[in-house]
N, C-alpha and C positions, 0 to 999 in steps of 0.2 A: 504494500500500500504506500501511495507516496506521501510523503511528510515536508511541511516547511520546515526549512534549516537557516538558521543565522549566517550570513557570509561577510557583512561587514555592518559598519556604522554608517548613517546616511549621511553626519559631516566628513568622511572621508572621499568621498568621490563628490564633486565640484560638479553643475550643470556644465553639461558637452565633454564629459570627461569617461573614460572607460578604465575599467582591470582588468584582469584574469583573477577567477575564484576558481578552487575546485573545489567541488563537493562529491564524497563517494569516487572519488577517480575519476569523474567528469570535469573534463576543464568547460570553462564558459566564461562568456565575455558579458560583465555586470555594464550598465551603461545609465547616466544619468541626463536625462532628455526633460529640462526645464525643468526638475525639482521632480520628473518622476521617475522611476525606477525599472529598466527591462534587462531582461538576461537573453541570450542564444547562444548555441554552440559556440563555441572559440575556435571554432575550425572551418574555414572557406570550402564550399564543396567543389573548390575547380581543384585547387594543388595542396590544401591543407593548411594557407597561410592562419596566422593568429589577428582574429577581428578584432582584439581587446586592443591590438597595437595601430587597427588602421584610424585613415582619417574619417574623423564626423561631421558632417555636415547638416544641423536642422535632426531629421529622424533619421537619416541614412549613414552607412559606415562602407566606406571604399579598402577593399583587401587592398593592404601592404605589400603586399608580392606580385601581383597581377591586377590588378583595379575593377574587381569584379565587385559589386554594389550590392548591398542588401538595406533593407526596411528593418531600422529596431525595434520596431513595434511587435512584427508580423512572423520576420525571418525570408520574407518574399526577395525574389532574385528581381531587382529594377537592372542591373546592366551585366553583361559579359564580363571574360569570359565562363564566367560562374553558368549554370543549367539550373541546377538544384537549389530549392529553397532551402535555409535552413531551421531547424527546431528549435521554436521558442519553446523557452521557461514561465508559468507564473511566478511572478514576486509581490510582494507583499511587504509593508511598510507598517511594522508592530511598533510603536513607538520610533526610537531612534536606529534599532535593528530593521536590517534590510534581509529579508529571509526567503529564499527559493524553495519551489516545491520540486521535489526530487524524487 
């Protein structure tokens, strides 16, 4: 059954700013979009680059390795050479903890 998990505090990650959490041996990319809170894979589905390290723009994050574009919301592919969406997370904002369901 999945469970929310604590991964950080929400004055640690600054609006337009992202990490790398792992939770359970899943890496993901924590992202903070205007004061709210989204997680996704941390892994591009073209070559495997890390989303926590690309650039943000608004709700979209461009892979670092190839400039393949996803939706932080959604996980949806808006540009090449990426094909695959990738899997969002819910999160969850318990007070000052930022917690993912896993």
């Amino acid at each position: 059954m999945a469970e929310f998990l604590k991964v950080a505090k929400a004055d640690e990650l600054s609006p337009g700013q992202a990490r790398r959490v792992e939770v359970h041996g899943k890496r993901l990319a924590l992202f903070n979009i205007d004061g709210n809170f989204y997680a996704l894979e941390d892994t591009c589905t073209h070559k495997g680059g890390p989303l926590s390290l690309g650039t943000i723009a608004g709700d979209q994050v461009t892979c670092p390795w190839h400039g393949a574009k996803f939706n932080i919301r959604t996980g949806e592919v808006l540009g090449p050479p990426a094909r695959q969406d990738i899997g969002p997370y819910n999160v969850r904002l318990t007070g000052t903890d930022i917690e993912i369901q896993v």
